[in-house]
C-alpha positions as CSV (number, residue, x, y, z in Angstrom):
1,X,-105.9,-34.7,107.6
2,X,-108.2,-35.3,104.4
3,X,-108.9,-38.7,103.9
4,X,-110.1,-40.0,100.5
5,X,-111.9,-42.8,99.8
6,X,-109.2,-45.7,98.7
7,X,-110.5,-46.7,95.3
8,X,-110.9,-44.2,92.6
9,X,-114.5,-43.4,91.0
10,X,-115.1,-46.0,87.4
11,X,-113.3,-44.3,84.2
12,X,-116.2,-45.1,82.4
13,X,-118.2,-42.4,80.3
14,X,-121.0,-41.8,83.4
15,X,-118.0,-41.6,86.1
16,X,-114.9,-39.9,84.0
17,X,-116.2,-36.5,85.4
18,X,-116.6,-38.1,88.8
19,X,-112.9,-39.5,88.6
20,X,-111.7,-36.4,87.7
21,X,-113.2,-34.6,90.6
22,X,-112.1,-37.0,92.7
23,X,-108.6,-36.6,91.6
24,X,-108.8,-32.8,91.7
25,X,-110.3,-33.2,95.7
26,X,-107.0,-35.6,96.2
27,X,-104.7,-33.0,94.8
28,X,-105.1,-29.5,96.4
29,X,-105.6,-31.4,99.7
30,X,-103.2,-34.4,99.8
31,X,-100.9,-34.3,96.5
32,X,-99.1,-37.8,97.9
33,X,-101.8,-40.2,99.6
34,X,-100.2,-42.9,101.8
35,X,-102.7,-45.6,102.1
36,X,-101.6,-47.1,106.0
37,X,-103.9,-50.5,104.7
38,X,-102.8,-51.4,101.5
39,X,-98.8,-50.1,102.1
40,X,-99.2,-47.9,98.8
41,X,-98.9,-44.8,97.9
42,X,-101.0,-42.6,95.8
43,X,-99.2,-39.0,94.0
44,X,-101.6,-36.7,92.5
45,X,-99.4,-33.3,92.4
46,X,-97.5,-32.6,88.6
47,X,-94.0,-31.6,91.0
48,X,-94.1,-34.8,93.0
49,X,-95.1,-37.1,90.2
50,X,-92.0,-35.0,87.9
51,X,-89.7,-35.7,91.3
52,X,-90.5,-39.3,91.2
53,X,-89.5,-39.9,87.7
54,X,-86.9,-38.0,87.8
55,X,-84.7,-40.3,90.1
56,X,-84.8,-43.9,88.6
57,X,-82.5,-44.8,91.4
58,X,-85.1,-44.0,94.4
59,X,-88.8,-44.9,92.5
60,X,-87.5,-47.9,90.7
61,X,-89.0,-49.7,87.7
62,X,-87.8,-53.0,88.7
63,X,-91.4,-55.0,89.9
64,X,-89.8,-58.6,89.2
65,X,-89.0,-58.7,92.9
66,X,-92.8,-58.4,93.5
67,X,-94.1,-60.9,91.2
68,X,-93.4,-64.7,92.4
69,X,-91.7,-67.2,90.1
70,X,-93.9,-68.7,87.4
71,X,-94.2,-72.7,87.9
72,X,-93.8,-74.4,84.4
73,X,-96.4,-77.5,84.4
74,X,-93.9,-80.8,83.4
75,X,-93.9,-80.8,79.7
76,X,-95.0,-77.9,78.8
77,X,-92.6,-74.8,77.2
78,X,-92.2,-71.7,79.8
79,X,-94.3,-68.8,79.3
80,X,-91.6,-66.0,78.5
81,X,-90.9,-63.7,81.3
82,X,-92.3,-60.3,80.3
83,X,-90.3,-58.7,83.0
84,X,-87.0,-59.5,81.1
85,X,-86.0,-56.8,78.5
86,X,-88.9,-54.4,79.0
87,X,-87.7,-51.2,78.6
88,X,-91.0,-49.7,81.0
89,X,-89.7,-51.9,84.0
90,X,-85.8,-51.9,83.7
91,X,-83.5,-49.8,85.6
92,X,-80.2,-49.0,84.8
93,X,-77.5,-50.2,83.8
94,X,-79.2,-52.5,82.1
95,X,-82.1,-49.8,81.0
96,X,-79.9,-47.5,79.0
97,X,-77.9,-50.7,77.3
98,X,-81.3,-51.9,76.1
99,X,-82.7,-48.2,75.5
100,X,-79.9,-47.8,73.1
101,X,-80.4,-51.4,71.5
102,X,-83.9,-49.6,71.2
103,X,-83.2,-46.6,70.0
104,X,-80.7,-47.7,66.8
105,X,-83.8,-50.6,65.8
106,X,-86.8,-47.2,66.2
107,X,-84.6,-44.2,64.7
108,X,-85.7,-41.2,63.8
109,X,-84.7,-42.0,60.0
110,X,-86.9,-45.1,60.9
111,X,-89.9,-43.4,62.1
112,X,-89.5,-40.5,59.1
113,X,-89.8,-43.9,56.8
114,X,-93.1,-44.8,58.0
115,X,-94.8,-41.4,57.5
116,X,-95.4,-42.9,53.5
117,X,-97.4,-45.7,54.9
118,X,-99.1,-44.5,57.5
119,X,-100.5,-42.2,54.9
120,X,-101.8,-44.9,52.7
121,X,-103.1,-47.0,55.5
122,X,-104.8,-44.5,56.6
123,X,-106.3,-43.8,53.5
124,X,-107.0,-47.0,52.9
125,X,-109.0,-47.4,55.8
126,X,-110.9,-43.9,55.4
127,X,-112.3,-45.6,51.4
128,X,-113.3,-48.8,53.3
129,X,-115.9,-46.4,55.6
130,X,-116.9,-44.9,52.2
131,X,-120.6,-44.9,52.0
132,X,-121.4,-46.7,54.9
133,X,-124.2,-45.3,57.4
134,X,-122.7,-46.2,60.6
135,X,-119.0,-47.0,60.9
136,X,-117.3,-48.3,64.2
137,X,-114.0,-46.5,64.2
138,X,-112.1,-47.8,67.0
139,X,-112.5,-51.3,65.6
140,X,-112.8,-49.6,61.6
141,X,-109.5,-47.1,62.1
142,X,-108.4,-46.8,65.2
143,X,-107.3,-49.7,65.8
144,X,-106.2,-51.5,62.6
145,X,-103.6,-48.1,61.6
146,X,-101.0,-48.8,64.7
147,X,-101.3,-52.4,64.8
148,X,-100.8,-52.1,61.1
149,X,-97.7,-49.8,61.1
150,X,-96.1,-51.7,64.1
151,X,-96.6,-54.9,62.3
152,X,-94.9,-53.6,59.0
153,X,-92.4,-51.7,61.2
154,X,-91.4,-55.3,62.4
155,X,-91.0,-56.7,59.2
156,X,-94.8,-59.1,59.7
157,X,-96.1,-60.0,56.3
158,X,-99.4,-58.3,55.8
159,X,-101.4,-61.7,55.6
160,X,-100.3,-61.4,59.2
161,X,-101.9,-58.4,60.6
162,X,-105.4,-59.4,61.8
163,X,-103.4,-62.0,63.7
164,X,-101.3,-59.2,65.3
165,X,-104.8,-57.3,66.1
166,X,-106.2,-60.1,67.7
167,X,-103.4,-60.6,70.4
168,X,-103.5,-56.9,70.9
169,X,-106.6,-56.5,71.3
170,X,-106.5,-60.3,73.6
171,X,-103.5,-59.2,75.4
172,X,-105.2,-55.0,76.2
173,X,-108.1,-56.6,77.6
174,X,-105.9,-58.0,80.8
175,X,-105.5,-57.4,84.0
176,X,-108.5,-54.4,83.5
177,X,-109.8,-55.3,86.9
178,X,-107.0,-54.8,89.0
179,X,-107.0,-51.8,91.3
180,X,-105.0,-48.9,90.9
181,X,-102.0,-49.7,92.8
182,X,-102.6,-53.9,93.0
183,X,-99.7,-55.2,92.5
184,X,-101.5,-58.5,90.7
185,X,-101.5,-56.5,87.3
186,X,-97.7,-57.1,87.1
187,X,-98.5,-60.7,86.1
188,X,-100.4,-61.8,83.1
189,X,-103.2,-64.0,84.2
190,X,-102.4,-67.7,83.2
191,X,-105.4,-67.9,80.6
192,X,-103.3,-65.7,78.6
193,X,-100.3,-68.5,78.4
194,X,-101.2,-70.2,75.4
195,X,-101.6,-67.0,74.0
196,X,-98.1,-65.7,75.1
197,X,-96.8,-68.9,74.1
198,X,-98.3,-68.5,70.3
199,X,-96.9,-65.6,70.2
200,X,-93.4,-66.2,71.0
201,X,-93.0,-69.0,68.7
202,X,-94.0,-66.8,65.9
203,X,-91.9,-64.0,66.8
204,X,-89.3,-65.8,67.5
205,X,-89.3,-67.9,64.2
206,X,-89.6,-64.5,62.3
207,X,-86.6,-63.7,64.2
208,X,-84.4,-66.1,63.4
209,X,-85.6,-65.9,59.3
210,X,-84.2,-62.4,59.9
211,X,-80.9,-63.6,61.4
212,X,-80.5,-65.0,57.7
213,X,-82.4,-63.1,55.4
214,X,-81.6,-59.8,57.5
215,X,-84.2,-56.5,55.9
216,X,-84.8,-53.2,56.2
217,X,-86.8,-53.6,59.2
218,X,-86.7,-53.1,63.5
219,X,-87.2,-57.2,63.8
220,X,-83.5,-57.4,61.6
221,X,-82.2,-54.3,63.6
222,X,-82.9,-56.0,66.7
223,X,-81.2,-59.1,65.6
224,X,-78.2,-57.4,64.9
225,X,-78.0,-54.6,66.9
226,X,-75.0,-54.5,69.8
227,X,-74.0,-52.7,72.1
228,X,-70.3,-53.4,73.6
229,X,-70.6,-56.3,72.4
230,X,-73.7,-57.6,73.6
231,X,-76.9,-58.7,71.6
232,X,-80.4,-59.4,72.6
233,X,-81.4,-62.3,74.3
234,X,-84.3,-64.5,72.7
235,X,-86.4,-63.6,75.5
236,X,-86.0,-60.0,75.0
237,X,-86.4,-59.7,71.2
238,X,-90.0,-61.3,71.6
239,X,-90.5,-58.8,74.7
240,X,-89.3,-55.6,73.1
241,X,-91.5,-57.0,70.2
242,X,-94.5,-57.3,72.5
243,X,-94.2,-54.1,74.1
244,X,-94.0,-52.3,70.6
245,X,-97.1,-54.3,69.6
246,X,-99.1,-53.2,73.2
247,X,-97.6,-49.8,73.7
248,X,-97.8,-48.8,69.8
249,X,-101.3,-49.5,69.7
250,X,-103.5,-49.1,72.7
251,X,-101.4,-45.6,73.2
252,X,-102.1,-44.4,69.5
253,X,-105.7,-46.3,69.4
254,X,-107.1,-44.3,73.0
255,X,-105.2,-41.2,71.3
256,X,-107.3,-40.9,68.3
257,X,-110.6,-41.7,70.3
258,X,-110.1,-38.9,73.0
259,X,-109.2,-36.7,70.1
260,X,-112.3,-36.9,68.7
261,X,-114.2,-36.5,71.9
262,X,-112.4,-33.2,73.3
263,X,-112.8,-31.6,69.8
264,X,-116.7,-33.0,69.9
265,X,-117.1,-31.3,72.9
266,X,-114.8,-27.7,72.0
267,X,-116.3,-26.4,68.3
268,X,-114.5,-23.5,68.6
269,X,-111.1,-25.7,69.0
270,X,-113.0,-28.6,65.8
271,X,-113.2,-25.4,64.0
272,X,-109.6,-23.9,64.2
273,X,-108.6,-27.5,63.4
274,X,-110.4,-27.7,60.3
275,X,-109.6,-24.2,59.2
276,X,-105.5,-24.6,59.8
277,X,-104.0,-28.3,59.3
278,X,-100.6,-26.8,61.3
279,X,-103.0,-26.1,64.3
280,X,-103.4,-30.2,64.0
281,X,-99.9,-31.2,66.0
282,X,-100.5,-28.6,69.5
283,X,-104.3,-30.4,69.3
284,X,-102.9,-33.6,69.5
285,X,-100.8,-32.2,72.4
286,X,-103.5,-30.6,74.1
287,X,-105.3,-34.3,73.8
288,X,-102.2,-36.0,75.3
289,X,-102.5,-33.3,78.4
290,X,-106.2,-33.5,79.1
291,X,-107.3,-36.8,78.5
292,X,-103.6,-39.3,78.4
293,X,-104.1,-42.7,76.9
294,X,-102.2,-44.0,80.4
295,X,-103.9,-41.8,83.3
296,X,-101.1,-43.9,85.9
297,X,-97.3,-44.8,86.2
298,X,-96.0,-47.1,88.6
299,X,-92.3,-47.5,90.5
300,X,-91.4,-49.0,93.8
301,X,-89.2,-47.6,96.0
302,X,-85.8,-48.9,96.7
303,X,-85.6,-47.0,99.8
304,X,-87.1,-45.2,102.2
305,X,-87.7,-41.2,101.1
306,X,-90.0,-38.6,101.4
307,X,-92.2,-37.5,98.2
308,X,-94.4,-34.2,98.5
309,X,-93.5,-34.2,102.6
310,X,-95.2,-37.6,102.9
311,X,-92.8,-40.5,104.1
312,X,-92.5,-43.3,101.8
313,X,-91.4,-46.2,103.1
314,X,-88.8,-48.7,100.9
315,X,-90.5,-51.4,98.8
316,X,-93.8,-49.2,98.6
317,X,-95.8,-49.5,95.7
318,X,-96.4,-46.1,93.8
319,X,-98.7,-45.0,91.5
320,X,-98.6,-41.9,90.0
321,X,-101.9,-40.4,88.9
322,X,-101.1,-38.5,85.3
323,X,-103.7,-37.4,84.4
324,X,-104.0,-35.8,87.7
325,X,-100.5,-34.2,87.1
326,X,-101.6,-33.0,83.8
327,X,-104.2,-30.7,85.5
328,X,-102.3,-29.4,88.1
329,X,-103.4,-26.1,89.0
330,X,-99.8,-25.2,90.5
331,X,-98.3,-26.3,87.1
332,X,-100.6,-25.4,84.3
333,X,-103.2,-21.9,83.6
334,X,-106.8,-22.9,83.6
335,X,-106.2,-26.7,83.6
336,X,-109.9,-27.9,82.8
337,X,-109.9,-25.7,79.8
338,X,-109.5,-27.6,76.8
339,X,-106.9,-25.0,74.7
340,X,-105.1,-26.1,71.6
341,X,-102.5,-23.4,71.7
342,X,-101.7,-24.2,75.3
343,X,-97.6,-23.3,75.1
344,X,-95.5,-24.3,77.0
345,X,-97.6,-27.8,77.4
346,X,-95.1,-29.9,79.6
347,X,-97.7,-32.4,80.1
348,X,-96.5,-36.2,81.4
349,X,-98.8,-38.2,79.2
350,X,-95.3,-39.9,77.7
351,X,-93.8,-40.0,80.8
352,X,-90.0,-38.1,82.0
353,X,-86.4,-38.8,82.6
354,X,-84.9,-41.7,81.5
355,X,-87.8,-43.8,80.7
356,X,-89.6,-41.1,78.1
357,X,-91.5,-42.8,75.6
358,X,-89.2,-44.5,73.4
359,X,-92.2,-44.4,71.0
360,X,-93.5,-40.9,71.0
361,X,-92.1,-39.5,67.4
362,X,-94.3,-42.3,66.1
363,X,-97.3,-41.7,67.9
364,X,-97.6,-37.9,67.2
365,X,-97.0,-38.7,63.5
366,X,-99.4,-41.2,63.8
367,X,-102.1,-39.0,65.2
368,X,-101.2,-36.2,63.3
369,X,-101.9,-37.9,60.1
370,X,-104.6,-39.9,61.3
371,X,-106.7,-36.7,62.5
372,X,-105.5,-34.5,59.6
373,X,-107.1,-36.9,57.0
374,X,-110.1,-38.3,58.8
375,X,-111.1,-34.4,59.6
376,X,-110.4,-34.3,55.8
377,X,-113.2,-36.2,54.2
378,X,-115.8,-36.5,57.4
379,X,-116.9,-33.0,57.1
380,X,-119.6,-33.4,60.9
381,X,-118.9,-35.7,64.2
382,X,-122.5,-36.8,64.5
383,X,-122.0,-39.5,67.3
384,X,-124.4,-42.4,66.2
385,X,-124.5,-43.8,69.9
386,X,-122.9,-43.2,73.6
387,X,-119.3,-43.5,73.0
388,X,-118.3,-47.1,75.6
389,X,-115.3,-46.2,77.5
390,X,-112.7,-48.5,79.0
391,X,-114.0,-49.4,83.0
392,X,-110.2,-49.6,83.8
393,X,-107.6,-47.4,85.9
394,X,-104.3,-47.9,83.6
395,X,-106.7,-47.5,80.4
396,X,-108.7,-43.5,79.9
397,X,-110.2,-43.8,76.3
398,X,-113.2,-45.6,74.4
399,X,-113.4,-49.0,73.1
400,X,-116.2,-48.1,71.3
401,X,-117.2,-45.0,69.2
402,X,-119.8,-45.1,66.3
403,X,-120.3,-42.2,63.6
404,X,-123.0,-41.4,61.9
405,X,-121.7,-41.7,58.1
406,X,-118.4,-40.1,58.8
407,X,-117.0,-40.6,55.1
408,X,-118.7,-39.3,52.0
């Protein structure tokens, strides 16, 4: 039998190719990878890794049972347990109660709301690069426009923001070392208390103002949202909060960066873009496919079973690689071929089943605009520098990406 080596090749610019390949090699000869050292288990096949999400009750999301309670030092206030409330790592029943707590706070009516603003911030943030010779755009766009929308979408006053984008960006940068399927990433390192600790004292402050000055926002729709009865606990408002904050923006943030690169590196497809705004929405679906913000998923079995002929064995460790999935020769024509009218495109980049992106309306909108207008006024993508990718399994995308005057 094929045996891999057992860590993946570095994500960054120099070995993205080499993961790739690696991946590829993995797939046609061993689509699910049992690792006899670690106890883990590797998938690499689009069928297997659809299989897996598609039965919540066999690959569960549940990882509390793997991380080890946190001690609370005598004095001191507990560090919130990002376990509780998280929509990623909840199963049901208690998934689908808080999906639909979810789900009336981030409507579509709520989302449709936002298109206004994410216009103007965007624009807003394409006049600031005005005239300038170089411009940074994860740090100058990127970045700012989700953190910015996910912060008004919450109700955070706007003197707030570049507080919101610092724990973002504080709160991205953990756990980047961890290996692929190392179950240590589960657990915020303890340098990040004070932070977590910062933060749910403000969130939770802003909460309660809401609880008595309710608005037209998801922090007041949280707050009063029920479901048979039943409303949020602290805990989980400051969670759900959180994961809005990290999954809105790092998603929408690598999103916009690998756009750019794939159309860099396609003119024919940068041309058809330019030529026909409507062609804009299957790029950003091509983008999602071919190079996903989120190249893994993880569950852990509840049982024993048997994924791609491979037995699993109960309280295994599984990660899923997606952007393997995504070029699965068995699933998709010419996978390494970068084509915006790709249809059907059933790619896995937000995930399937019950725990599909709760987010996704927003971050197509959001990239959707975003491209649209920055393709708008930056008539060339003259790359100033060697675009500095994320070294990082769970992140595929650049950190940093400088254009040579991209705004007229």
């Amino acid at each position: 039998m094929y045996e891999p080596q057992t860590a993946p090749p570095s994500s960054t610019a120099e070995g993205g190719r080499v993961l790739r390949d690696w991946l590829a090699e993995n797939r046609r000869k061993n689509p699910v990878r049992w690792d006899e050292e670690s106890g883990s288990c590797e998938v690499f096949g689009f069928a297997e890794t659809q299989q897996m999400l598609r039965d919540p009750e066999t690959f569960s999301s549940d990882f509390a049972r793997l991380v080890p309670p946190q001690e609370t030092p005598p004095g001191q206030r507990p560090v919130p347990n990002l376990l509780e409330g998280h929509l990623s790592v909840t199963d049901p029943p208690r998934h689908h109660k808080l999906r639909k707590l979810v789900s009336q706070a981030l409507s579509p009516r709520a989302v449709l709301e936002l298109e206004g603003a994410v216009v103007q911030i965007t624009a807003d943030l394409l006049d600031a690069m005005e005239g300038r010779d170089e411009v940074e755009m994860v740090s100058s766009m990127f970045n700012p426009l989700p953190v910015t929308v996910i912060a008004r979408l919450l109700g955070v006053p706007a003197s707030d923001h570049a507080r919101f984008r610092a724990w973002a960006d504080a709160l991205v940068s953990a756990n980047h070392d961890a290996g692929a399927v190392d179950s240590s990433r589960l657990q915020v390192p303890a340098t990040m208390d004070a932070l977590l600790l910062e933060m749910e004292s403000y969130i939770l402050d802003h909460a309660a103002h809401r609880r008595r000055h309710p608005s037209d926002d998801v922090l007041s729709r949280l707050v009063a949202a029920e479901v048979d009865g039943e409303r949020l606990s602290e805990t989980e408002v400051f969670t759900i909060a959180l994961m809005l904050l990290l999954a809105g923006h790092i998603s929408t943030t690598l999103l916009l960066g690998n756009s750019l690169l794939c159309l860099d590196a396609d003119p024919a497809a940068l041309a058809a873009v330019r030529s026909d705004p409507d062609a804009v929405p299957g790029a950003v679906e091509e983008v999602l496919r071919y190079s996903p913000p989120a190249p893994l998923m993880y569950r852990l079995t509840s049982r024993a079973t048997s994924l791609g002929g491979v037995d699993v064995p109960a309280d295994t460790m599984v990660a899923s690689w997606v952007l393997s999935a995504n070029h699965d020769e068995r699933q998709f024509s010419e996978p390494e071929r970068f084509d915006i009218t790709r249809t059907p495109n059933p790619h896995l980049s937000f995930g399937h089943g019950i725990h599909f992106c709760i987010g996704a309306p927003l971050g197509r909108m959001e990239a959707r605009i975003a491209l649209s207008m920055l393709l708008e006024r930056c008539k060339e993508l003259n790359f100033a520098e060697t675009p500095v990718y994320y070294d990082s399994p769970t992140i595929f995308g650049v950190r940093r990406l400088v254009l040579d005057s991209p705004v007229g």
